[in-house]
C-alpha positions in Angstrom: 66.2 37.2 6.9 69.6 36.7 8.4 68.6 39.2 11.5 65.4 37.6 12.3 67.4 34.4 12.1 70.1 35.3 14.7 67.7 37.2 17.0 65.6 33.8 17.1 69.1 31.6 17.5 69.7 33.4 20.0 66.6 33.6 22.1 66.4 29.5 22.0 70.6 29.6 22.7 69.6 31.6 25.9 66.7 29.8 26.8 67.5 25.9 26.7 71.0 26.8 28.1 69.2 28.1 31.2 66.7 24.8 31.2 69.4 22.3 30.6 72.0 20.2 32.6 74.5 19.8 29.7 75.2 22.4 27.8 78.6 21.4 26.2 76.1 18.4 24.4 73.9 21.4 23.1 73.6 21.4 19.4 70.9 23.9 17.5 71.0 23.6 13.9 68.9 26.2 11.5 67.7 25.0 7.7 66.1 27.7 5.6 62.9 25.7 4.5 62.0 28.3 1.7 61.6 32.1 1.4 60.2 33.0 5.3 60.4 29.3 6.4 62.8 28.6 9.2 63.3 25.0 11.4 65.6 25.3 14.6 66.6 21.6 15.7 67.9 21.2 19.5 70.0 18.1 19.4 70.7 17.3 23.2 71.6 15.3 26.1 69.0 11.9 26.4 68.6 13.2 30.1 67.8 17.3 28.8 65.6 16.4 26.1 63.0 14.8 28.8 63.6 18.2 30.9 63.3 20.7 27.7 60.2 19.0 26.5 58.8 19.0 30.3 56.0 17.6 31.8 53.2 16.8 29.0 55.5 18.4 26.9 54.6 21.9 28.5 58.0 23.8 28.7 58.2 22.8 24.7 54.9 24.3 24.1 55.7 27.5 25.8 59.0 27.7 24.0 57.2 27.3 20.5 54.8 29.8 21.2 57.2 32.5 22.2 59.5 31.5 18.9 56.6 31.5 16.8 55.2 35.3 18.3 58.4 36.5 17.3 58.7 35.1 13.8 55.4 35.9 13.2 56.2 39.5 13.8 58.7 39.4 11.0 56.1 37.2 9.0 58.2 34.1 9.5 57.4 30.4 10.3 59.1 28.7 12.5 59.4 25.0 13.5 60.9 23.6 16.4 62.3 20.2 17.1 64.0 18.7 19.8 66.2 15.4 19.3 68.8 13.6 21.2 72.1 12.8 19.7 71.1 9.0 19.3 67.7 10.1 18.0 69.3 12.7 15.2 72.4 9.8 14.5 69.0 7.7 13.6 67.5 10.0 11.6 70.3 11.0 9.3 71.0 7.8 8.9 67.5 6.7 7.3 67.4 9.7 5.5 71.2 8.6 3.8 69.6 5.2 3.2 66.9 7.1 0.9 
């Protein structure tokens, strides 16, 4: 699992760094969900969240789709999100509250 795991880090490490603006903001985080169940979280830049999503949220389709292929390969799921730093600090901080 840890092989598949990189290899995916490291696709999405190679892609958004070529998409974005700031890459020194550039955070991906990976959570095992369960056995086969992977989520990659793209924290970012307000300003490269709106460019890695793309218009109608195209360039983040295409993305997921080529993630997905290659987990699915390996009989993997994969998730994808993609946050900004004030949208994550929001999130962990309802899900402390709970």
């Amino acid at each position: 699992m840890q092989a598949i795991t990189d290899r995916l880090r490291n696709f999405l490490q190679y892609v958004a760094i070529k998409l974005i603006d700031d890459p020194s903001q550039a955070q991906l985080k990976v959570a095992e969900l369960g056995p086969k169940r992977l989520r990659f979280k793209l924290v970012l830049a307000q300003q490269d969240v709106a460019m890695l999503i793309g218009r109608n949220g195209f360039t983040a389709s295409a993305i997921r789709s080529i993630l997905k292929a290659a987990a699915e390969r390996e009989g993997v799921q994969v998730s994808l999100q993609i946050h900004s730093h004030e949208e994550e600090a929001e999130l962990l901080a309802r899900e402390a509250g709970h």
